[in-house]
N, C-alpha and C positions, 0 to 999 in steps of 0.2 A: 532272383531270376529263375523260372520255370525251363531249362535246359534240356529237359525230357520232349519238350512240345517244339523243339527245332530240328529242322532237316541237320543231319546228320552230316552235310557236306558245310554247313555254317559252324556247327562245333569246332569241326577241324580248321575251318580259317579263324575262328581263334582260339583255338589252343595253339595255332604255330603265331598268332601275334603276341599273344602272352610268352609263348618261348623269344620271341625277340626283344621284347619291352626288355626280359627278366637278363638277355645279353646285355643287351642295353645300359644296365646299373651293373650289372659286373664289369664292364669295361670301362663306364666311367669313376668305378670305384677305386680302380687299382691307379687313378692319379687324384684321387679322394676327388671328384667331381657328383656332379648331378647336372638334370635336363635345363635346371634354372643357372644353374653359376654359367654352363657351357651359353644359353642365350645374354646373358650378363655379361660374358667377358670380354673386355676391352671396350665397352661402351660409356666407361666415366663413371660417374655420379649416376644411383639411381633415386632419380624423382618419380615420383606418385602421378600418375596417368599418360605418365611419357611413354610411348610405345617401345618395345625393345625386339629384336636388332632396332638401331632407328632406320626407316624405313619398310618396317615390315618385311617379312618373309615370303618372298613369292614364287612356286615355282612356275615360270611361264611356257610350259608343257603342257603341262596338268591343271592349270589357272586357279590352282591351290595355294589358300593363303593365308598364316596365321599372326600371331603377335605377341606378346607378354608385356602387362602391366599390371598394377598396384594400387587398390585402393578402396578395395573392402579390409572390414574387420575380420578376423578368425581363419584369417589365410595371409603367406606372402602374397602372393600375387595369384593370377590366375593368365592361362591360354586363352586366346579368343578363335574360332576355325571359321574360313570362309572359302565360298567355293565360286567363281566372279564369270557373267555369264559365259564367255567362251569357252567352258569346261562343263556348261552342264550339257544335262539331255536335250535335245534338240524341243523335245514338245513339255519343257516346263517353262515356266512364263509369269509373271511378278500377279499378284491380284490385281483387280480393282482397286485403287488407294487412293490416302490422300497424297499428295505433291509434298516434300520437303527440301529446304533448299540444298542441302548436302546432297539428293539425288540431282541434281542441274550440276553440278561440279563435276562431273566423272561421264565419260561415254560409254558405260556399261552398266548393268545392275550385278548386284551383288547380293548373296543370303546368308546369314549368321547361321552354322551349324553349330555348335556346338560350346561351352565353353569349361573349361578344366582346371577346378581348382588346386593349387598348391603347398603346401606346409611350408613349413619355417627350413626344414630340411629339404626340400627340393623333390618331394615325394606328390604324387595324385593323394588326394582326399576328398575329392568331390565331382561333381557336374552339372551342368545349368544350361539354361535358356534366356534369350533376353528378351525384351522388347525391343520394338524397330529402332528407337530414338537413340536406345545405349549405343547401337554400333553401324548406329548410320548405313544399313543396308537397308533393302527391300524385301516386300512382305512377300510370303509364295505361301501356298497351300502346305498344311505338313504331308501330305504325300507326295509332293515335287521334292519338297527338302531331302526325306528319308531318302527317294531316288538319288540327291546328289550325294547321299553318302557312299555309296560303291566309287563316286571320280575323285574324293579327296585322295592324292598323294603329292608325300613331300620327294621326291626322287631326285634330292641333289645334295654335295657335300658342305654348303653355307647353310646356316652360319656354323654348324655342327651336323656331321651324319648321323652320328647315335640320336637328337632331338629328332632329326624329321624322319628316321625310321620309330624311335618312340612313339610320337605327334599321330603318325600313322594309321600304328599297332594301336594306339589304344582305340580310334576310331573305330577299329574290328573289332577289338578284345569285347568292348561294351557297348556291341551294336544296339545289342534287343532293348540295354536300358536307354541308350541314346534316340534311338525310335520311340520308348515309351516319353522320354522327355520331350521331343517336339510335338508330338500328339498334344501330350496336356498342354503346351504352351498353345497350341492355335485353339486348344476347346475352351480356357481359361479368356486370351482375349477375345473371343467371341462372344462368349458368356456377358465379359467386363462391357464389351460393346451394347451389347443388348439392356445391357441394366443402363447406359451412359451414352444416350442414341444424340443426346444433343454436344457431347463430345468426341475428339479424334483420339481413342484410348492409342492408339497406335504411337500418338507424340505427347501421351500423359505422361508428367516426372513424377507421380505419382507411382506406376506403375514401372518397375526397371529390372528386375530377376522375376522370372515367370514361372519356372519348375525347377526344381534342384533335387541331387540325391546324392548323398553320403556315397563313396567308392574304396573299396579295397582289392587293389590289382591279385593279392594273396589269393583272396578270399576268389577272387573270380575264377581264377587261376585253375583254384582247388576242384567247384563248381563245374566249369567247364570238365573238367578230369573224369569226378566222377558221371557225369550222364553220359561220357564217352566208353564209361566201362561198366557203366548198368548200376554200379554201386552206389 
């Protein structure tokens, strides 16, 4: 991350999400917890692509709304973030598409922002993108997406307060890489489009993580620090 090429009032909103994440695991440490046991607990048995809380996490304020499940390789699990349209900007609005039957199920649309992988330890290690099919939302321009990212918050105490100020903070911590990922994701299906004009890449299972990038809350942390003090 190029830190030096950001307005100066964005560093600072994350460097104070990074000081919240970093509360965040201090407090959930002193009852030896993390961001995943806390979404895990009291939910039984954990099965592989079962949503956790079940039910999903919604705050209906903010029409912010995430989930945790399991079933890639080289992670526990991962986050999924969703932002459902009575939350967003008033003048963004789904593409052109094709019809899926999960969208006729639900009387609103919905956008996949983000998704956050996790380690064995309950730690961020990653970030991604998906295509439509994985998480059954609707397609938007990446510059309406990036726009929903200033409305995601979780602003309530279910299923844990430390997760949805976490879930948050990290949304700001790794804005510019989060912006850089959905870019690639709509220029990559585009691209796939164009090479596969007599298919709908949009519902290919071929096609299901779109752009990803290695993450270290540390290392951002650090980053953030120094371009805020020139060093």
């Amino acid at each position: 991350m190029q830190q030096r090429t950001l307005p100066r009032q964005q560093l600072e909103i994350m460097a104070v999400a990074g000081e919240q994440i970093l509360e965040c695991y201090r407090v959930l440490r002193k009852t030896k917890s993390n961001v995943v046991a806390e979404v895990l607990r009291n939910q039984g048995e954990f099965y592989t692509l079962d949503h956790y809380p079940k039910g999903d996490v919604y705050d209906w304020d903010t029409h912010s709304q995430f989930y945790y499940h399991s079933h890639r390789e080289d992670e526990h699990g991962h986050f999924h973030t969703f932002l459902r349209e009575k939350g967003m900007p008033k003048d963004c609005a789904p593409i052109n598409q094709s019809d899926a039957d999960y969208m006729n199920k639900r009387d609103d649309t919905l956008s996949h922002l983000i998704g956050i992988s996790m380690d064995q330890t309950g730690y961020p290690i990653g970030m991604f993108t998906t295509n439509r099919w994985v998480t059954a939302d609707n397609w938007y321009t990446a510059e309406d997406v990036i726009k929903m990212l200033d409305y995601f918050e979780m602003d309530m105490a279910w299923p844990s307060w430390p997760v949805n100020i976490w879930i948050t903070a990290m949304m700001r911590l790794f804005r510019p890489q989060i912006e850089d990922l959905i870019l690639q994701r709509n220029t990559m299906i585009d691209d796939w489009q164009a090479d596969h004009s007599k298919h709908d890449v949009l519902e290919d299972r071929k096609y299901d993580i779109i752009s990803t990038l290695d993450i270290s809350v540390d290392d951002q942390i650090d980053q953030v620090k120094q371009a805020l003090t020139g060093s």
